[in-house]
DRENMI-65229 format. One record per residue (C-alpha): residue number from 1; x, y, z; residue in three letters. Coordinates in nm, 2 decimals. Example, Ala and Ser with C-alpha at 12.3 -4.5 7.8 and 13.67 -1.06 7.14 Angstrom:
BEGIN
1; 1.23; -0.45; 0.78; ALA
2; 1.37; -0.11; 0.71; SER
***
This chain:
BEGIN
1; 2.23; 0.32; 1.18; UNK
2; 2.03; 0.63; 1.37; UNK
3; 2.04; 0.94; 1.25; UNK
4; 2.11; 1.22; 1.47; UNK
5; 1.80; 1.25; 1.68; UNK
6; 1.84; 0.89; 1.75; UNK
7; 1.58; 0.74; 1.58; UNK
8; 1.55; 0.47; 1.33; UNK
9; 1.24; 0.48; 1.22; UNK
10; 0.86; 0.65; 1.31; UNK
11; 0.48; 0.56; 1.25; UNK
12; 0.17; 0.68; 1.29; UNK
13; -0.15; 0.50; 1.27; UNK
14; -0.53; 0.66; 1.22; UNK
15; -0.82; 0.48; 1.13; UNK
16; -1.15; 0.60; 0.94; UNK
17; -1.30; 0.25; 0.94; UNK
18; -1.43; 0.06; 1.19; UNK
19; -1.25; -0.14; 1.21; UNK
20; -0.94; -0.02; 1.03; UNK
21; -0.82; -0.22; 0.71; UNK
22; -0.45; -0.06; 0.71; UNK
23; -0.15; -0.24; 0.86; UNK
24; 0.24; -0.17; 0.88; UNK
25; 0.55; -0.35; 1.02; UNK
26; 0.91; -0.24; 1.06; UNK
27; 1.20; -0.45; 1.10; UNK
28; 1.57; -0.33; 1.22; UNK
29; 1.82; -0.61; 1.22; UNK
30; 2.18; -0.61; 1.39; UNK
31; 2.31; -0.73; 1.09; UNK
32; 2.24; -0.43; 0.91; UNK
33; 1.94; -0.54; 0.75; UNK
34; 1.63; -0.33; 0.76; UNK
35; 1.29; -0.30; 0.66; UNK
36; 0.94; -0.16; 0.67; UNK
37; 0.59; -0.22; 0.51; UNK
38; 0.23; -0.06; 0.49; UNK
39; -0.05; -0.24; 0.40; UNK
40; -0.41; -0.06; 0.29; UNK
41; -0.64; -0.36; 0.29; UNK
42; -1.01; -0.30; 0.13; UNK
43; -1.31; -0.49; 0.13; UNK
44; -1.22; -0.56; 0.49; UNK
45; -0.89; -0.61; 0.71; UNK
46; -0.81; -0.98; 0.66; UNK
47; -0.52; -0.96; 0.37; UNK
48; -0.34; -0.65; 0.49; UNK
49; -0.33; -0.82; 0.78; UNK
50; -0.21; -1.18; 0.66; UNK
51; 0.06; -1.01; 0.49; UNK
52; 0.14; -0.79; 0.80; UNK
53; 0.24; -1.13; 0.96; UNK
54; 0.40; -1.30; 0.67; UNK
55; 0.59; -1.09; 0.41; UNK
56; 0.84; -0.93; 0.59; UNK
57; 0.94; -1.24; 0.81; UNK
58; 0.95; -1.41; 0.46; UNK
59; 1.13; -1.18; 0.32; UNK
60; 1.44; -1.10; 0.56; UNK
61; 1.49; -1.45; 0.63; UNK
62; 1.50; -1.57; 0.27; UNK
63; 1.74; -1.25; 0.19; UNK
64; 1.99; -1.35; 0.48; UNK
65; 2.01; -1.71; 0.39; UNK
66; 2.15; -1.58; 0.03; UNK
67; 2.40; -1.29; 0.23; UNK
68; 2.60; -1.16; 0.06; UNK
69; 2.35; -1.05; -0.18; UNK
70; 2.32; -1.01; -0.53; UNK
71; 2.03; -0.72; -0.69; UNK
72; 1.89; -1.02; -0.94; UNK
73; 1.86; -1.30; -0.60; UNK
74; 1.72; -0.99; -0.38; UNK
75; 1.44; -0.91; -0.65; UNK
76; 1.37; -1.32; -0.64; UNK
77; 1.35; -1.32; -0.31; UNK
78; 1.08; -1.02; -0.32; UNK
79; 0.85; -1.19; -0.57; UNK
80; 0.85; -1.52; -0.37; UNK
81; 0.72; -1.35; -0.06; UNK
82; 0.49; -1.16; -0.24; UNK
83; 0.38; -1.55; -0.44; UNK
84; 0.33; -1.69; -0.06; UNK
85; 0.11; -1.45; 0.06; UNK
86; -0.08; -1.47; -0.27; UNK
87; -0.13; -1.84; -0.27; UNK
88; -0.18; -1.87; 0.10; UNK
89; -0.50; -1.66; 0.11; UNK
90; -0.55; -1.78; -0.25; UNK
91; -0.60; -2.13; -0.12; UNK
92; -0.80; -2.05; 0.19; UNK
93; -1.03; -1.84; -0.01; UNK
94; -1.09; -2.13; -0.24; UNK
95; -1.23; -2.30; 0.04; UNK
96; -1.45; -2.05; 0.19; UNK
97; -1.55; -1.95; -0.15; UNK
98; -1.69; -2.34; -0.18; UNK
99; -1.87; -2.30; 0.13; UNK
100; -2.06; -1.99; 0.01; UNK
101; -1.88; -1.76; 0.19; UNK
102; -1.87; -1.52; -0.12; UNK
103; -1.70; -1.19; 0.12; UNK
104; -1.39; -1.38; 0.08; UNK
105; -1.29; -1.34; -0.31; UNK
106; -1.33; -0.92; -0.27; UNK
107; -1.10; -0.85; 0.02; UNK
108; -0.76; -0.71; -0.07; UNK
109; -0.47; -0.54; 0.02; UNK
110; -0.20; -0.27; -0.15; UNK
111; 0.17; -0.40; -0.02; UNK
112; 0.44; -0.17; 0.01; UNK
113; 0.77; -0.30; 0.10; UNK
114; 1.11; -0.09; 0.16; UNK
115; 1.43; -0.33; 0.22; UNK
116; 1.79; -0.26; 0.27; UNK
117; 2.05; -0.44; 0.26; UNK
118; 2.44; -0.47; 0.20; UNK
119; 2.42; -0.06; 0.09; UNK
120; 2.12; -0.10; -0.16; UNK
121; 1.76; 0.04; -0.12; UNK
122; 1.48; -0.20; -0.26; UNK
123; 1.09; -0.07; -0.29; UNK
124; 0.84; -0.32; -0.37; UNK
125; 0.51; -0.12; -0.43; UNK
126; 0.19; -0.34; -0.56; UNK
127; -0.15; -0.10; -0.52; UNK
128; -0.11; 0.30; -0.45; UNK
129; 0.04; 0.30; -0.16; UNK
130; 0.36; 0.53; -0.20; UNK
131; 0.71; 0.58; -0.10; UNK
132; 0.92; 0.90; -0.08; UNK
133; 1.26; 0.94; -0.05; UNK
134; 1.42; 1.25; 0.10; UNK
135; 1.75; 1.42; 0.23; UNK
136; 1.80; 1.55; 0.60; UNK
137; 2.07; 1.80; 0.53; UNK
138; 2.16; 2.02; 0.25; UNK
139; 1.91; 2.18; -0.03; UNK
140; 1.62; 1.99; -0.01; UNK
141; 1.59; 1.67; -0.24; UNK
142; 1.26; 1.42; -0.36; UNK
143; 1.24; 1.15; -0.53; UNK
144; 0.91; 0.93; -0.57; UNK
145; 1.01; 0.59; -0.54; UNK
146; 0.70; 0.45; -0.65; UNK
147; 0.49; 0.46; -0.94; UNK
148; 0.06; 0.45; -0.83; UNK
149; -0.15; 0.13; -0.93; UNK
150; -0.45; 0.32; -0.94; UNK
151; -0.71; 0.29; -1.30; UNK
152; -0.72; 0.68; -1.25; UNK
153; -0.37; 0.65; -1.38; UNK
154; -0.34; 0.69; -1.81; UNK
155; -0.04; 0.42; -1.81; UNK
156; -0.27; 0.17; -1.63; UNK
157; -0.56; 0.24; -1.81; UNK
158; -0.34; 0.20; -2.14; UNK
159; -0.23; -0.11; -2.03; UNK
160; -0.57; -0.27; -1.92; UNK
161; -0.70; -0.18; -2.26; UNK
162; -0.42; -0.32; -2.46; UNK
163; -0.46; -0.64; -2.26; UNK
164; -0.86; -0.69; -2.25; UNK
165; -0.95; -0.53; -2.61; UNK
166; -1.30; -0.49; -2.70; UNK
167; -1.37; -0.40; -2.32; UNK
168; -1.61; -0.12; -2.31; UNK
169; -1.61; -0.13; -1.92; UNK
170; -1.23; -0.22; -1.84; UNK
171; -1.23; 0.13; -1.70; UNK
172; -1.47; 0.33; -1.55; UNK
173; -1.43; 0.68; -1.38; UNK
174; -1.66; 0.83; -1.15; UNK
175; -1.48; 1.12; -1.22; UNK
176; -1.12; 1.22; -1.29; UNK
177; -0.94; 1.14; -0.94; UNK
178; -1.22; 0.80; -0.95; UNK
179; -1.19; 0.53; -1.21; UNK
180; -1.27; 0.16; -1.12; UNK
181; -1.13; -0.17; -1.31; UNK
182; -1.47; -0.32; -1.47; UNK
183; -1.63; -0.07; -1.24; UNK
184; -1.52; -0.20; -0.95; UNK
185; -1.17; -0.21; -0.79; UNK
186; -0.92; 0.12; -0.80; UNK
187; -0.61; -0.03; -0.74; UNK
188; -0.45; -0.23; -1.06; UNK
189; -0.22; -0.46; -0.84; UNK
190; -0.31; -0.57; -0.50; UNK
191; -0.28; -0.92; -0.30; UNK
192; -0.63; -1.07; -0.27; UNK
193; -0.90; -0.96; -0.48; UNK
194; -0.90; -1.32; -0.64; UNK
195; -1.24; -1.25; -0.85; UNK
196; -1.07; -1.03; -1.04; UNK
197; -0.80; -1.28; -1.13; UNK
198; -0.98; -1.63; -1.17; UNK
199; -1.29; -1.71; -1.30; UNK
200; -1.34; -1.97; -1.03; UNK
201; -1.40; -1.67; -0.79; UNK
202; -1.65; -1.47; -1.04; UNK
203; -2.00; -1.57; -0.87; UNK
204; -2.32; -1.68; -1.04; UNK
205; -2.62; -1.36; -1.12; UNK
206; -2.76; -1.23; -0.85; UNK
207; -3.04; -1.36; -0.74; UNK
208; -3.32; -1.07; -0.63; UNK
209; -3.03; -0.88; -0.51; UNK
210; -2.83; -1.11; -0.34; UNK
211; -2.52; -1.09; -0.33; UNK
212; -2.37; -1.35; -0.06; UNK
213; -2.19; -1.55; -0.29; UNK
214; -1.96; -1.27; -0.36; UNK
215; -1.94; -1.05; -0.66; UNK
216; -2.05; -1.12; -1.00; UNK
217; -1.87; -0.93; -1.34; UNK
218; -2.08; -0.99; -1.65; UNK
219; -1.95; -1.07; -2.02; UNK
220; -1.72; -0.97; -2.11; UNK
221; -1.49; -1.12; -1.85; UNK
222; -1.11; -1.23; -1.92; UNK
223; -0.92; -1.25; -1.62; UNK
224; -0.66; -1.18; -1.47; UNK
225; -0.71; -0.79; -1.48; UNK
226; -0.49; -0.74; -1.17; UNK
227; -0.15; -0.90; -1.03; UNK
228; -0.04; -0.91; -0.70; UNK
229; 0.36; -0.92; -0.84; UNK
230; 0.52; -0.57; -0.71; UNK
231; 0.72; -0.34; -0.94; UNK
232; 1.07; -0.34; -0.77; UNK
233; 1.29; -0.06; -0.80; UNK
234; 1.65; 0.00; -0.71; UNK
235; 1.90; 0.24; -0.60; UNK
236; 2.24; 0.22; -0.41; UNK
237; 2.18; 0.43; -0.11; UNK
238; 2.28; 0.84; -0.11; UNK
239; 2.58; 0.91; 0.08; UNK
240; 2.41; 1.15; 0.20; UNK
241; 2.18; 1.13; 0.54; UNK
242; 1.83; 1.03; 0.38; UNK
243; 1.50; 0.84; 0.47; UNK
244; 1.19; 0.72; 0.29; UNK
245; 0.88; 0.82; 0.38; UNK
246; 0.64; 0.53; 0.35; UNK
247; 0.20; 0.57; 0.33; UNK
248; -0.14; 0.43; 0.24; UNK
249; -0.31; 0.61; 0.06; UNK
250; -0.49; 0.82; 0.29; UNK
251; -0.15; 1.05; 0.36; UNK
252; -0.09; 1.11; -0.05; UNK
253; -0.46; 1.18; -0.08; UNK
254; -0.39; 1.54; 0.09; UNK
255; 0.01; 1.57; 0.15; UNK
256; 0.25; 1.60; -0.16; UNK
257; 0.59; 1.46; -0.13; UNK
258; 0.76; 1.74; -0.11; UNK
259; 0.58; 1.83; 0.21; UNK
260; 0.62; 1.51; 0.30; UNK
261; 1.02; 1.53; 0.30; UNK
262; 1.01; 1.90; 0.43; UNK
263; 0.78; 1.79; 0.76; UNK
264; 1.05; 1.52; 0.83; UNK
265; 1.35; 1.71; 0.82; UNK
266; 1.17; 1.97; 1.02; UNK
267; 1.13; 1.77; 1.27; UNK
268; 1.50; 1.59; 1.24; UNK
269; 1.67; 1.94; 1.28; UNK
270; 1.44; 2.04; 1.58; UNK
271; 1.60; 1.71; 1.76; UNK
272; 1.23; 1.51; 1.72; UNK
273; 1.30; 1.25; 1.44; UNK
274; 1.07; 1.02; 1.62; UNK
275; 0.75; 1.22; 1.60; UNK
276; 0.79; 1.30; 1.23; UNK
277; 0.57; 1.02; 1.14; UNK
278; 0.29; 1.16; 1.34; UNK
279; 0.36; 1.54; 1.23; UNK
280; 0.29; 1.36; 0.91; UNK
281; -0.03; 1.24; 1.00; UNK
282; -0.19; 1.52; 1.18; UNK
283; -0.09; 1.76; 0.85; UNK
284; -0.30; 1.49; 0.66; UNK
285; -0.59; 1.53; 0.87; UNK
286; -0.56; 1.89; 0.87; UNK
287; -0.59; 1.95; 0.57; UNK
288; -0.87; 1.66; 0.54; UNK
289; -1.08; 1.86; 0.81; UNK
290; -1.00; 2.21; 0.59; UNK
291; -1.14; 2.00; 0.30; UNK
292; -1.47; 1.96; 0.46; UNK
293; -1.47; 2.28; 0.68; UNK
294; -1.42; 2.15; 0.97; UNK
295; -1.16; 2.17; 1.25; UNK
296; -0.89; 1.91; 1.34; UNK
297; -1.11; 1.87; 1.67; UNK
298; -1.40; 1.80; 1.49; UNK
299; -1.27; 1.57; 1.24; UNK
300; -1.07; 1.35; 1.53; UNK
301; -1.38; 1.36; 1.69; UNK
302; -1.62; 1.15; 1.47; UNK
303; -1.65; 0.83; 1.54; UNK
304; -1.49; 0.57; 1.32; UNK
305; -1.70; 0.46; 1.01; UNK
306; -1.92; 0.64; 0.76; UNK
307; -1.88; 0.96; 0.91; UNK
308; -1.51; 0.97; 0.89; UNK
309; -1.43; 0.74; 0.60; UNK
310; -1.67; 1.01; 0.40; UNK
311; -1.38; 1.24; 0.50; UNK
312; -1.04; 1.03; 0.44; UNK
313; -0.90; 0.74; 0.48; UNK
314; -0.72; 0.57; 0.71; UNK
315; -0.38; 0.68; 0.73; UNK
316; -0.05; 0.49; 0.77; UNK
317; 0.32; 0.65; 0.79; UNK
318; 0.65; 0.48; 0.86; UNK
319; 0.93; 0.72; 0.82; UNK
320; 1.26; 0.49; 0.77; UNK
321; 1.58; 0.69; 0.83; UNK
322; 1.87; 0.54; 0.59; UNK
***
């Protein structure tokens, strides 16, 4: 339904790359069935975008064939669109990676998925992409729906230790906000980044520096270290009128969720659902440029590339009113 503005859902797009890696999708059915997604891709923009095309589809049609819906055939339904994207770019990256094309085995993508249906909210989240939940009316209330996949993170680091033991370099932190799997990869669950999950994609030494057959990870190497399988939550929705406030990372790096939730109902009691996504946006960039003392003029006015990506990331937002 629409809340009282009108509006079923908002988004906002800005890149910092050239050209951007982030995708999103949103999906309203007549049936009652919604949806909505953001993708941060890195290493490049091919995953995101693959599962831009093919997870949601997957997903609402697989979940209406079963209508009316149990939690336990909704959650199977999740995993399996999740398990076709996987093996879809899986097996087209085997290929390239044959050829030499070596690029292939370190793109990725964080997937975020929100789906309702028959009353009940599902949030898929693999990567750090986050979702926020939040009331329109009444005292103010926020729940994170989402738990980070980031190595910064102590209960992923715990984990990757207890599963690779005897790993000096399972996690390494640039500093505190910075850690890396094996150096390399922040994110702990993402679609894509096969050469952290199969030795098959693991290339040979370099050779004088070259790196064109893709990355190499020295001994000791035990894949998998990452999973592309989301954690699902799940909550009957509130009675009361809520949304979910759904970003890449590039919102969360400078806007808590709390001013998350109180920049969307400020703009659903002012009659301006629709541009809450957006409001969103520009406070992240705001306070991106105050970061780096610059103006919001300024910062909008780099060009795409190193000199914005050296000052945030790009920045996804779909606001999903309940």
């Amino acid at each position: 339904r629409r809340n009282s503005s009108g509006s079923s859902s908002s988004t906002f797009v800005h890149n910092a790359n050239a050209p951007i890696e982030d995708r999103l999708r949103v999906f309203h059915g007549r049936d009652g069935v919604k949806a909505a997604a953001v993708f941060d891709g890195h290493g490049g923009w091919q995953v995101a975008e693959l599962a831009q095309q093919r997870l949601l589809p997957r997903l609402v049609e697989s979940v209406r064939r079963q209508r009316p819906c149990n939690e336990a055939g909704v959650q199977r339904c999740i995993d399996e669109a999740f398990d076709a994207v996987e093996e879809e770019f899986t097996q087209a990256a085997r290929q390239a990676f044959k050829l030499g094309f070596g690029q292939v085995a370190r793109v990725g993508s964080c997937a975020l998925v929100v789906l309702v249906v028959d009353g009940v909210l599902y949030v898929a989240n693999s990567g750090d992409c986050r979702a926020v939940l939040g009331t329109l009316r009444g005292p103010a209330q926020v729940a994170a729906l989402t738990h980070d996949h980031n190595a910064r993170e102590p209960r992923e680091q715990l984990r990757l230790s207890t599963d690779h033991p005897g790993e000096a370099d399972i996690v390494l932190c640039k500093r505190r906000s910075a850690c890396y799997v094996k150096g390399r990869l922040q994110p702990t669950r993402s679609l894509g980044d096969v050469y952290l999950k199969d030795a098959f994609f693991n290339a040979p030494p370099y050779v004088q520096g070259d790196r064109s057959r893709g990355r190499h990870v020295p001994q000791p190497y035990s894949p998998p270290y990452i999973t592309h399988r989301p954690e699902v939550t799940v909550r009957r929705l509130p009675g009361d009128a809520s949304f979910v406030v759904l970003g890449t990372d590039g919102l969360w790096d400078t806007v808590s969720n709390e001013e998350a939730v109180m920049v969307v109902r400020n703009c659903s009691e002012k009659g301006n659902a629709a541009s809450a996504a957006a409001r969103l946006g520009q406070l992240a960039l705001t306070k991106a440029a105050e970061a780096c003392g610059m103006d919001l003029d300024e910062l909008r006015g780099l060009p795409p590339g190193t000199a914005r990506r050296s000052r945030h990331d790009d920045i996804s937002v779909v606001v999903l009113y309940l």
